[in-house]
PLY file of the C-alpha trace (Angstrom):
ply
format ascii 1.0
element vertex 550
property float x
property float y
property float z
element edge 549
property int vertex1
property int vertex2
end_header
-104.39 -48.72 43.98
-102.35 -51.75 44.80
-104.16 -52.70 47.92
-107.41 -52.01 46.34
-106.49 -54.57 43.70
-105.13 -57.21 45.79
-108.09 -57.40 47.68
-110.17 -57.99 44.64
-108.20 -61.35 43.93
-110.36 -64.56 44.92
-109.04 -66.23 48.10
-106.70 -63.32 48.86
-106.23 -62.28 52.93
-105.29 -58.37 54.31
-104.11 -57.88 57.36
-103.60 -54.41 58.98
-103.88 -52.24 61.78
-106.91 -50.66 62.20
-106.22 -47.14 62.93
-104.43 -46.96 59.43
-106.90 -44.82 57.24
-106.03 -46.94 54.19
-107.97 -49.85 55.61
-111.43 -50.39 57.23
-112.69 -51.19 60.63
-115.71 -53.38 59.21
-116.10 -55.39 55.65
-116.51 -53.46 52.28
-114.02 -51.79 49.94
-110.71 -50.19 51.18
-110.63 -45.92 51.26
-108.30 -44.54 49.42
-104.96 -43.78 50.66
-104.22 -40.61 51.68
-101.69 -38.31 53.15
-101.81 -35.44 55.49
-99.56 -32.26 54.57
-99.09 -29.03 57.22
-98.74 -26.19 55.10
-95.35 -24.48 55.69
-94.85 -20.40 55.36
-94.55 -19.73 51.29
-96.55 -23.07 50.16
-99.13 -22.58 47.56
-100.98 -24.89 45.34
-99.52 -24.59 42.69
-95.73 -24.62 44.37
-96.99 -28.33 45.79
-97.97 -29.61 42.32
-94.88 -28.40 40.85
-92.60 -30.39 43.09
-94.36 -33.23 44.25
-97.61 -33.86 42.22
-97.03 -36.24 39.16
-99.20 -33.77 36.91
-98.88 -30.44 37.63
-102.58 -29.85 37.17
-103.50 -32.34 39.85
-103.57 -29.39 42.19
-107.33 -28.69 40.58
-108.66 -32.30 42.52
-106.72 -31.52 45.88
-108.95 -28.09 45.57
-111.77 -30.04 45.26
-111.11 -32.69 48.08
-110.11 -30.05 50.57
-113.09 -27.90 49.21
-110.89 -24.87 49.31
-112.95 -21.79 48.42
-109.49 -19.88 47.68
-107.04 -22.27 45.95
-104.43 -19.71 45.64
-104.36 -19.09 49.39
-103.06 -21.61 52.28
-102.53 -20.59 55.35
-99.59 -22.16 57.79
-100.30 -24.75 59.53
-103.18 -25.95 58.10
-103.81 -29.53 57.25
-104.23 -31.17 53.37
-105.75 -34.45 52.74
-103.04 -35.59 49.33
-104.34 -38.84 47.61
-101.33 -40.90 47.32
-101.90 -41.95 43.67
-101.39 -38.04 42.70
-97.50 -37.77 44.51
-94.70 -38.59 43.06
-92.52 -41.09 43.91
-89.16 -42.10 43.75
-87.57 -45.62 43.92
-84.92 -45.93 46.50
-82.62 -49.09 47.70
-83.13 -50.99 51.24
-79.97 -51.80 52.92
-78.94 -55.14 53.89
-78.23 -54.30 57.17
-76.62 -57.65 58.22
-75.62 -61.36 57.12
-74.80 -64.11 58.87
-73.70 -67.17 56.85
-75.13 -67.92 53.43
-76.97 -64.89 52.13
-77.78 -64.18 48.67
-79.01 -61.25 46.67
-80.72 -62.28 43.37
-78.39 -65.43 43.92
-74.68 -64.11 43.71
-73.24 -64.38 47.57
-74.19 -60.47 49.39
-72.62 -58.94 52.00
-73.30 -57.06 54.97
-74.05 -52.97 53.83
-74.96 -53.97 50.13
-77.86 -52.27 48.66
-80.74 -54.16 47.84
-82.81 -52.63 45.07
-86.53 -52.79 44.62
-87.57 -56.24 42.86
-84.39 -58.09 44.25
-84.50 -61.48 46.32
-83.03 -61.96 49.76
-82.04 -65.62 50.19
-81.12 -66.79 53.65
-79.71 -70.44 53.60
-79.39 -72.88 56.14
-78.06 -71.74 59.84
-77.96 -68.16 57.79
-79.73 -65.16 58.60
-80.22 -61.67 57.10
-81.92 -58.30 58.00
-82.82 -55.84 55.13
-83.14 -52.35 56.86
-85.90 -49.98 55.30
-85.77 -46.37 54.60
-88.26 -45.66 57.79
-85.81 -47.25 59.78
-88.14 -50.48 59.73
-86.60 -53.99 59.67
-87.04 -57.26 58.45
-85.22 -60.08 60.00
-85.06 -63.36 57.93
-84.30 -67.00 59.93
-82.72 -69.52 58.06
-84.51 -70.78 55.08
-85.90 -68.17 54.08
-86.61 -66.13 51.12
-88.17 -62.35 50.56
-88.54 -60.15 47.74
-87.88 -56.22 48.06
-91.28 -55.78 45.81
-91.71 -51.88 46.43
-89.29 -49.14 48.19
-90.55 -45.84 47.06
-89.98 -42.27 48.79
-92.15 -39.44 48.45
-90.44 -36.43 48.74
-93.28 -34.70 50.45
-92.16 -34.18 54.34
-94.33 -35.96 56.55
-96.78 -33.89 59.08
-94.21 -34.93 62.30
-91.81 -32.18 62.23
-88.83 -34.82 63.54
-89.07 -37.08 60.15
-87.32 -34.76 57.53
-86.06 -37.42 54.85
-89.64 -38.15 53.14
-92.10 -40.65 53.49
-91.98 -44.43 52.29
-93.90 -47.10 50.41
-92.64 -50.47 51.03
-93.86 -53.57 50.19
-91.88 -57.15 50.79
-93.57 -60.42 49.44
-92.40 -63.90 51.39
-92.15 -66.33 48.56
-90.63 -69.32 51.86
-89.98 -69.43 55.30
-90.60 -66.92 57.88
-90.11 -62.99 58.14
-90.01 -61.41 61.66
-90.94 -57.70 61.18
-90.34 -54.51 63.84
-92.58 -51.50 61.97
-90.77 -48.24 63.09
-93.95 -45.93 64.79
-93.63 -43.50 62.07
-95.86 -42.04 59.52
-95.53 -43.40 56.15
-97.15 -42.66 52.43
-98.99 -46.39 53.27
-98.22 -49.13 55.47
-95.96 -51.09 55.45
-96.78 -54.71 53.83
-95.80 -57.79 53.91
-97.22 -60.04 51.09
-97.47 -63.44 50.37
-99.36 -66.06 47.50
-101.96 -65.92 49.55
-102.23 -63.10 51.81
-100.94 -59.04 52.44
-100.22 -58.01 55.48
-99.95 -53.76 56.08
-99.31 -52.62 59.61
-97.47 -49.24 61.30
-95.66 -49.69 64.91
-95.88 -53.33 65.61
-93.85 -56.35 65.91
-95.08 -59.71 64.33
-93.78 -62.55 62.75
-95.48 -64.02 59.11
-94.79 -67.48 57.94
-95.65 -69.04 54.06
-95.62 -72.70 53.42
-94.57 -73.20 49.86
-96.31 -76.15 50.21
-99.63 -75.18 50.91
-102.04 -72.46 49.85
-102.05 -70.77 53.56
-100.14 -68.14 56.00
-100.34 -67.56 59.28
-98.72 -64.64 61.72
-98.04 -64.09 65.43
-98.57 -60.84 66.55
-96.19 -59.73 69.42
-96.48 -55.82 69.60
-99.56 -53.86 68.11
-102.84 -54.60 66.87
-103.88 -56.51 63.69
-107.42 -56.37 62.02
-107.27 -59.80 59.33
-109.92 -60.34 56.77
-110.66 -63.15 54.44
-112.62 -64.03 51.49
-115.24 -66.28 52.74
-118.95 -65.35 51.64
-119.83 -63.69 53.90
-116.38 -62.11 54.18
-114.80 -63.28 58.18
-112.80 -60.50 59.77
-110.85 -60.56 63.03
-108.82 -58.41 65.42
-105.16 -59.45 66.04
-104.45 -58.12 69.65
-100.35 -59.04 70.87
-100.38 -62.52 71.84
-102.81 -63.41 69.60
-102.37 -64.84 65.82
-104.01 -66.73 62.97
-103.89 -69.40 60.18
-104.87 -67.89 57.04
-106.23 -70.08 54.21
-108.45 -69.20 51.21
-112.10 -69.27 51.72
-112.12 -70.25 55.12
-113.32 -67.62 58.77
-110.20 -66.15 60.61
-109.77 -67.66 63.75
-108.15 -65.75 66.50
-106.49 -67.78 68.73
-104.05 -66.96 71.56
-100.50 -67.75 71.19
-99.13 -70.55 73.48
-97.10 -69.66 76.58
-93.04 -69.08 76.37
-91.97 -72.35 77.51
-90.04 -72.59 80.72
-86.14 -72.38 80.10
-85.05 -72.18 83.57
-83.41 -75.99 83.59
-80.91 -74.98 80.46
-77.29 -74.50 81.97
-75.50 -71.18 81.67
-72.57 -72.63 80.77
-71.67 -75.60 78.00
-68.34 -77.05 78.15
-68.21 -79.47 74.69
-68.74 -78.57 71.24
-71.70 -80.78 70.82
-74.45 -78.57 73.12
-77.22 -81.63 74.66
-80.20 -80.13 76.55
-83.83 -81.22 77.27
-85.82 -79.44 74.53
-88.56 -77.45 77.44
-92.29 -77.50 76.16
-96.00 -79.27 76.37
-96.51 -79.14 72.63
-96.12 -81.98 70.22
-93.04 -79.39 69.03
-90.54 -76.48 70.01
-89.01 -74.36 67.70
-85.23 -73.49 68.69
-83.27 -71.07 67.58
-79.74 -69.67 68.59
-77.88 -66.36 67.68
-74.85 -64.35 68.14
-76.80 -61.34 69.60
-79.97 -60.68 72.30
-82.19 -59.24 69.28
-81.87 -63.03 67.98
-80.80 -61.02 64.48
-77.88 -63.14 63.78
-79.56 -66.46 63.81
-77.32 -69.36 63.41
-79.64 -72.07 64.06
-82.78 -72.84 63.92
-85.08 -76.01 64.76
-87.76 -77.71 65.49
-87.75 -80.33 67.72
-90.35 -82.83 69.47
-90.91 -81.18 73.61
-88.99 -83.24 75.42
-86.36 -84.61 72.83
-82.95 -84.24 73.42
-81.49 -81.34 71.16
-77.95 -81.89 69.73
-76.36 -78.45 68.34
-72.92 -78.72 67.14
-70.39 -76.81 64.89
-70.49 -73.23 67.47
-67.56 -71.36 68.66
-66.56 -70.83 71.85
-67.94 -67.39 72.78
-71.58 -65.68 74.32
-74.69 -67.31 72.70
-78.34 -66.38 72.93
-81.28 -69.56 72.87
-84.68 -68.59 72.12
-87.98 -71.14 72.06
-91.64 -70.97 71.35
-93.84 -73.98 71.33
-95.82 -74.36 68.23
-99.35 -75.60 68.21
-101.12 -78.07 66.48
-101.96 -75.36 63.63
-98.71 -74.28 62.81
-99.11 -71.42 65.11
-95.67 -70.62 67.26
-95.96 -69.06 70.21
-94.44 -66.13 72.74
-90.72 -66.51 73.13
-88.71 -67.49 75.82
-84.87 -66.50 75.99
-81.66 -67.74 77.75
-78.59 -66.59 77.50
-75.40 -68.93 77.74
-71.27 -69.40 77.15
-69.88 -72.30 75.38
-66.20 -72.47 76.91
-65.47 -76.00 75.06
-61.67 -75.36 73.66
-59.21 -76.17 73.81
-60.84 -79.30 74.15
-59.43 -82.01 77.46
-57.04 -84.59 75.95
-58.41 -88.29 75.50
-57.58 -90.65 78.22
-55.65 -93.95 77.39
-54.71 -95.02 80.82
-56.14 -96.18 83.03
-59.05 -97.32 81.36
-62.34 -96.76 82.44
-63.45 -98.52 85.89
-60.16 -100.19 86.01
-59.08 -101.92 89.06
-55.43 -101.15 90.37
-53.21 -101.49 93.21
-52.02 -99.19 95.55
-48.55 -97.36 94.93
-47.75 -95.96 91.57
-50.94 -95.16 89.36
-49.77 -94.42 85.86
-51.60 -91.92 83.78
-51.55 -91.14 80.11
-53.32 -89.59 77.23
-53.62 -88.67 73.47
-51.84 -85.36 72.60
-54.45 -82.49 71.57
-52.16 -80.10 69.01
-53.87 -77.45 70.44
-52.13 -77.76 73.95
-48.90 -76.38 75.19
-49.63 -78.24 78.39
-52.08 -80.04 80.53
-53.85 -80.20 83.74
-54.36 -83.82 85.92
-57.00 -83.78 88.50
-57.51 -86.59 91.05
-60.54 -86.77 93.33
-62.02 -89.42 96.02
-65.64 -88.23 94.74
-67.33 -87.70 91.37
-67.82 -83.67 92.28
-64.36 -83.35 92.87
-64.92 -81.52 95.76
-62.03 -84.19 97.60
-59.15 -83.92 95.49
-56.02 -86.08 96.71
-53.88 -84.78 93.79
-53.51 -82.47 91.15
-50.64 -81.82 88.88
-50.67 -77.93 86.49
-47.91 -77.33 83.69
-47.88 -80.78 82.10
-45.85 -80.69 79.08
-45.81 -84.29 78.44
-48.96 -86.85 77.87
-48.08 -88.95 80.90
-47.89 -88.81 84.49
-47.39 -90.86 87.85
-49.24 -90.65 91.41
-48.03 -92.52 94.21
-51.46 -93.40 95.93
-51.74 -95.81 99.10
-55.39 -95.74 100.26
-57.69 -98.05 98.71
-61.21 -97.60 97.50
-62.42 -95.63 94.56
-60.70 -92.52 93.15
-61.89 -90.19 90.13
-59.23 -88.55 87.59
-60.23 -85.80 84.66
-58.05 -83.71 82.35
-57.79 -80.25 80.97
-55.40 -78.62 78.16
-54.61 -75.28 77.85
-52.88 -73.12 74.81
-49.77 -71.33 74.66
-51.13 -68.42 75.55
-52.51 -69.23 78.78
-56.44 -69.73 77.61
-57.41 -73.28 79.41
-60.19 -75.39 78.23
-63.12 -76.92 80.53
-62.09 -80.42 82.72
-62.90 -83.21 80.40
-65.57 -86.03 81.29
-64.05 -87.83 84.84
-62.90 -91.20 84.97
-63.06 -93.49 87.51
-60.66 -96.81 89.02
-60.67 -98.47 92.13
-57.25 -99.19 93.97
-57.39 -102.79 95.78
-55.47 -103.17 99.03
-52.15 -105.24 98.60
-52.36 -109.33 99.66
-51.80 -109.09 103.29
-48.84 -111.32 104.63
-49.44 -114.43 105.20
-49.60 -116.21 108.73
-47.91 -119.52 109.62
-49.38 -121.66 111.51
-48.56 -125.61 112.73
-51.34 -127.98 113.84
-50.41 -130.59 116.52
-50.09 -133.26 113.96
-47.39 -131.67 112.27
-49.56 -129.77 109.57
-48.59 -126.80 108.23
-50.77 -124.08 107.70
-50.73 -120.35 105.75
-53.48 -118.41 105.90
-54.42 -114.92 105.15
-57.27 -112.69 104.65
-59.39 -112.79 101.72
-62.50 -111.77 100.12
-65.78 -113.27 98.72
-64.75 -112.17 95.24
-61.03 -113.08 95.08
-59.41 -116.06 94.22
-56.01 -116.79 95.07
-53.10 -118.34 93.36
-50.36 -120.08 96.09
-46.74 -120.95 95.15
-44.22 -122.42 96.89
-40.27 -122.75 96.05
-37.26 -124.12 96.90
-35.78 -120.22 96.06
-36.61 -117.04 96.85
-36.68 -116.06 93.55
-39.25 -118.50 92.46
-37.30 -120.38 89.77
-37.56 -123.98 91.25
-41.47 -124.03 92.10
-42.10 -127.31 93.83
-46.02 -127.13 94.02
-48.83 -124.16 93.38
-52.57 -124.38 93.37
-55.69 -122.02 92.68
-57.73 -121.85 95.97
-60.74 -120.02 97.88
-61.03 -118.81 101.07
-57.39 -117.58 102.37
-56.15 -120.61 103.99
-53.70 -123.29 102.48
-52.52 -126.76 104.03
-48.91 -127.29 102.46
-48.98 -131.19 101.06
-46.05 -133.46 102.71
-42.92 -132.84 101.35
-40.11 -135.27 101.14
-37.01 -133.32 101.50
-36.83 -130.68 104.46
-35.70 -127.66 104.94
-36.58 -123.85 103.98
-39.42 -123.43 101.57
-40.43 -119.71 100.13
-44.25 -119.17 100.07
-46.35 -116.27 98.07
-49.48 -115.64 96.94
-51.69 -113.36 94.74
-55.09 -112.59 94.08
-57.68 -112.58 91.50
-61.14 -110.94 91.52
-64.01 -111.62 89.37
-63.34 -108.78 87.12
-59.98 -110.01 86.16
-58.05 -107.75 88.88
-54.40 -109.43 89.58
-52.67 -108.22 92.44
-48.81 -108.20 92.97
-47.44 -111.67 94.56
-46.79 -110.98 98.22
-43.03 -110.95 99.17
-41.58 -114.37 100.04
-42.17 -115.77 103.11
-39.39 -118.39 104.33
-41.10 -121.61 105.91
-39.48 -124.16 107.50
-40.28 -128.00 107.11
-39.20 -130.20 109.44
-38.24 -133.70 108.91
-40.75 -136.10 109.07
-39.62 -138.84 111.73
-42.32 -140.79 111.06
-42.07 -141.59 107.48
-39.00 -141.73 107.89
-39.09 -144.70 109.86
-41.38 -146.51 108.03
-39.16 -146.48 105.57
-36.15 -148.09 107.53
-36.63 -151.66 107.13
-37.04 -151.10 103.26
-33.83 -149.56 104.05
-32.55 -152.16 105.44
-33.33 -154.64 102.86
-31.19 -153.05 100.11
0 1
1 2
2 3
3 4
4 5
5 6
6 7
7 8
8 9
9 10
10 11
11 12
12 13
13 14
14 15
15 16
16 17
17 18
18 19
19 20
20 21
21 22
22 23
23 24
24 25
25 26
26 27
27 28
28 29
29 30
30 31
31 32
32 33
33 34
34 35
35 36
36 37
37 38
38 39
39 40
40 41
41 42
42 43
43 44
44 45
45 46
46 47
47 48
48 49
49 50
50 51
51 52
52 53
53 54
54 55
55 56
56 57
57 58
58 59
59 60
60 61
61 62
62 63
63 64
64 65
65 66
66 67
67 68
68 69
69 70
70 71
71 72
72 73
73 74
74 75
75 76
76 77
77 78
78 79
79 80
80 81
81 82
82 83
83 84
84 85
85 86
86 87
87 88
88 89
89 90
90 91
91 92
92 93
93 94
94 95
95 96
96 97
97 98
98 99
99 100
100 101
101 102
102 103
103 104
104 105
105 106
106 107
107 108
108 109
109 110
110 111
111 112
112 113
113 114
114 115
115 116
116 117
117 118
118 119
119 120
120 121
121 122
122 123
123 124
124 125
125 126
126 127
127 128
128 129
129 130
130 131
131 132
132 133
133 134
134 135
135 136
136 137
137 138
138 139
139 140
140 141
141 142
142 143
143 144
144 145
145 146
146 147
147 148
148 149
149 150
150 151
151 152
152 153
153 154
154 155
155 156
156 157
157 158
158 159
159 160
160 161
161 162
162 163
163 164
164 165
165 166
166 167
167 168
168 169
169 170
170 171
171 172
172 173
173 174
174 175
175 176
176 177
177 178
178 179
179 180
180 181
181 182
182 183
183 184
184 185
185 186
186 187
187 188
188 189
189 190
190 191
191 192
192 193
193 194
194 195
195 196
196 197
197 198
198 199
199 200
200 201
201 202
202 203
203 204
204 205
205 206
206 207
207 208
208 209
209 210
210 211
211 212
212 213
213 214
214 215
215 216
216 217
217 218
218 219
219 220
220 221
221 222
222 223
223 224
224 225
225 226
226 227
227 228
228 229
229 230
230 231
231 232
232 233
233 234
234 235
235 236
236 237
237 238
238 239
239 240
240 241
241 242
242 243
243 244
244 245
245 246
246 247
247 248
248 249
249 250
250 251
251 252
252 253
253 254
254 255
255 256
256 257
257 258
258 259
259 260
260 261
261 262
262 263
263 264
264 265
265 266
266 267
267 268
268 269
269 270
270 271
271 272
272 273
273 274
274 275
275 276
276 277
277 278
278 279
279 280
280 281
281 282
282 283
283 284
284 285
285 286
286 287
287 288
288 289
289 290
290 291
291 292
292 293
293 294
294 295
295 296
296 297
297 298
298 299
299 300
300 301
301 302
302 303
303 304
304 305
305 306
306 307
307 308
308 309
309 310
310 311
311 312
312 313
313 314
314 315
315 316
316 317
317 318
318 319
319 320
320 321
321 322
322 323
323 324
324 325
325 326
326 327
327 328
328 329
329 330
330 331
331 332
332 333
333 334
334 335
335 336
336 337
337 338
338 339
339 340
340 341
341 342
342 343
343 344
344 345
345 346
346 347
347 348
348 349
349 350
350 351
351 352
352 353
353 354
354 355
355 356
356 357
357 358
358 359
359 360
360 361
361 362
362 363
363 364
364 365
365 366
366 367
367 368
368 369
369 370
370 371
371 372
372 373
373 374
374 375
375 376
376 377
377 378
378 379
379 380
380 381
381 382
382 383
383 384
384 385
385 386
386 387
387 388
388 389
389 390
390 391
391 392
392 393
393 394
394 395
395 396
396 397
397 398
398 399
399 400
400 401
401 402
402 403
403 404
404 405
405 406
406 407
407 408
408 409
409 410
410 411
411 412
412 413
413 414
414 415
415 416
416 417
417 418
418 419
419 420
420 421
421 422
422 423
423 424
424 425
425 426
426 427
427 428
428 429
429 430
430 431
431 432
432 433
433 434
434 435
435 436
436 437
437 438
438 439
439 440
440 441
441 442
442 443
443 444
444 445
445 446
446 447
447 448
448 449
449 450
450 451
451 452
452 453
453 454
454 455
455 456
456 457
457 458
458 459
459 460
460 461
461 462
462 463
463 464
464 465
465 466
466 467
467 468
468 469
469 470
470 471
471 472
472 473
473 474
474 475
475 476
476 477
477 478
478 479
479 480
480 481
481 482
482 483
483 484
484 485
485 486
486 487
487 488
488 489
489 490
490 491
491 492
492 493
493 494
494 495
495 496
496 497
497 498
498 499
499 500
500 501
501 502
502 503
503 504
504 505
505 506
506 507
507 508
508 509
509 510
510 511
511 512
512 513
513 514
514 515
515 516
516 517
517 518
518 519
519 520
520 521
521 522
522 523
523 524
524 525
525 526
526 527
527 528
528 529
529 530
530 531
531 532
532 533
533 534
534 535
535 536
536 537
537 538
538 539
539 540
540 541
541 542
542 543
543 544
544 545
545 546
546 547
547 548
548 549
């Protein structure tokens, strides 16, 4: 038989459960397989061999084996022991059952419901994933980058001994030539377990969930057991066996002792948000293993993986290229053997589109005066219109202003109180569906220059002063106009006070000033202020004689 002869191959592994009668519970050669038939009303020997056997005179050794005295009598209900080799069996297609991405059958692009025919290749490309459906009702889900073979499908035609299985019993073997294959065994009875080979090892259980990798790199498999029991031999001298409890598994290379080893803990997902709002997803990758393996799908059973990574614990993971829609994260921390561990899930929505506009204005940190802000943006073509959102905090739990139904890319807010303010943007479609608040902004509004007091010393000196900060600079002009086309003198000062120089001519002077911060802030000139300048007696005397003289 075929398990028989696999295990004769040097450096080969089998893995199965132990209650299955095909295998044994201790080293030594395999028993043969064998089925057990209830007699129905009407069955004979020879009415058996004629339908099912392969020779019609192999009813002579079921005689034998089931040491009937009377081979032309069976009685209903009673129980046959049917060597597998003597049935007959017929080959029957799998069903790919689902395909997400880049699948291929035998190479050519498949699709989801095609039939998959015994000695055909499932090929599951990058962020791809496929399930192949068995006859039992088994499955076989395949991550990305992966690769199985459909190596046996068989049905006997015999009805199995559970009176609620009517459509025959199966045979199916699938051989992993790369990547992973995560297997859930229907609890059924079957004409031999189901198996899973690979170069290097076979794998036969019945009701259990697992997951099998091969390395098409190196000579060795390993496999996680999540549901059911798994008995593992190898070929060392002596020949090493071990029992595969769930959450337990095992590296399997040729020649060397199965070691059972418990699975590492699902790590802790409870940090991930619940929501994403931009088409490139950033999280913490969770774990305390060197690395975490990552995977995302469209659905809870994590059948319709879309991607699927590993990542160093405590890296940032970037996933981008999703749609907008409910998604499904699943880890496991892998140990330093390869081994991957118990599965933690988290459900989230990525709500990133229509995506918020760009900001142009004002930029980033920008310093402004109070009054009239001015806001603008780049045009997403996915937006009918767009949403402006002011705050005095960076939660946005103050907002001062907000403005719904903008058709055009710009906008003005008349704001008078100083001090820092926070502005974000949203767009939202024709047909009403609004994206997330894009990334906030931020700009500070500086007070305008306060008016500036006049002030005469008793020696005739005039003085303007005003109130300034340590940061600020100020720039000082001073005209024989209001409008500032004749400037007689200007300087660049600190401190908020200004002595005006002596000036020859009286008469009304206009004063204003502005200021400057260190960040290159300019603030509007201050409206004019008329100042009056006497006429200076005193020089005006000492210039009399000179007078005089002419």
């Amino acid at each position: 038989m075929r398990l028989l002869a696999l295990r004769r191959l040097p450096g080969l592994l089998a893995l199965c459960l132990p209650a299955l009668s095909c295998l044994p519970s201790h080293a030594g050669p395999a028993p043969e397989p064998m089925l057990r038939y209830t007699v129905q009303p009407q069955d004979t020997l020879w009415s058996l061999s004629a339908r099912w056997f392969q020779h019609p005179a192999s009813w002579r050794e079921v005689a034998r084996l089931n040491r009937l005295s009377q081979p032309n009598r069976l009685s209903p209900g009673q129980t046959l022991k049917l060597p597998l080799r003597l049935l007959k069996p017929e080959n029957v297609p799998a069903t790919l059952s689902l395909v997400e991405g880049q699948v291929t059958l035998d190479g050519q692009p498949a699709q989801a419901g095609t039939a998959v025919q015994p000695g055909q290749r499932v090929q599951a490309g990058a962020d791809s994933s496929a399930v192949l459906r068995l006859g039992d009702g088994s499955r076989a889900s395949l991550p990305p980058q992966s690769e199985v073979e459909l190596a046996q499908h068989q049905r006997y035609a015999l009805k199995a001994a559970q009176p609620t299985q009517d459509d025959g019993l199966y045979a199916a073997t699938l051989r992993l030539l790369r990547g992973t294959l995560e297997v859930l065994a229907t609890k059924v009875q079957r004409a031999k377990p189901l198996e899973v080979t690979t170069p290097t090892a076979v794998i036969g259980v019945r009701g259990t969930r697992y997951r099998v990798h091969a390395d098409a790199q190196q000579a060795r498999t390993q496999t996680e057991v999540l549901e059911g029991r798994v008995w593992a031999q190898n070929q060392a001298q002596p020949p090493a066996t071990g029992l595969l409890d769930a959450g337990q598994g095992a590296v399997l290379s040729q020649d060397l002792p199965v070691v059972v080893q418990p699975l590492a803990p699902a790590p802790d997902l409870s940090s991930l948000p619940d929501r994403f709002e931009r088409p490139l997803l950033r999280f913490a990758v969770p774990g305390q293993s060197a690395e975490v393996r990552v995977q995302i799908a469209a659905d809870e059973g994590f059948l319709r993986i879309v991607r699927d990574l590993r990542l160093p614990a405590g890296s940032e993971a970037k996933v981008a290229g999703l749609a907008d829609g409910a998604w499904y994260l699943r880890a496991r921390q892998i140990a330093a053997d390869g081994l991957e561990g118990l599965d933690a899930t988290h459900p989230f929505v990525l709500k990133a589109r229509p995506e918020p506009p760009p900001s142009t204005a004002p930029r980033p940190q920008a310093r402004l005066s109070v009054g009239s802000v001015d806001f603008a943006w780049a045009r997403n073509t996915e937006a009918a219109r767009y949403h402006l959102q002011v705050a005095r905090d960076a939660g946005f739990q103050q907002v001062v202003a907000q403005q719904d139904d903008l058709s055009d890319n710009t906008s003005s807010l008349k704001l008078d109180a100083p001090g820092l303010y926070h502005w974000r943007l949203s767009s939202e479609r024709a047909d009403g569906d609004r994206g997330p608040w894009g990334d906030a902004q931020s700009f500070e509004l500086r007070p305008l220059p306060e008016p500036a007091q006049v002030h005469t010393d008793d020696d005739g000196q005039i003085r303007l002063h005003w109130g300034a900060q340590a940061d600020e600079r100020q720039q000082v002009q001073l005209a024989r106009d209001p409008g500032f086309s004749s400037v007689v003198t200007s300087a660049e000062l600190h401190g908020g006070e200004w002595t005006l120089p002596n000036l020859p001519v009286p008469g009304t002077y206009y004063f204003r000033y502005r200021y400057l911060d260190d960040q290159g802030f300019v603030s509007p000139w201050t409206a004019p202020l008329g100042v009056d300048v006497p006429v200076d007696w005193h020089m005006l005397l000492l210039g009399a004689p000179l007078l005089f003289a002419l």
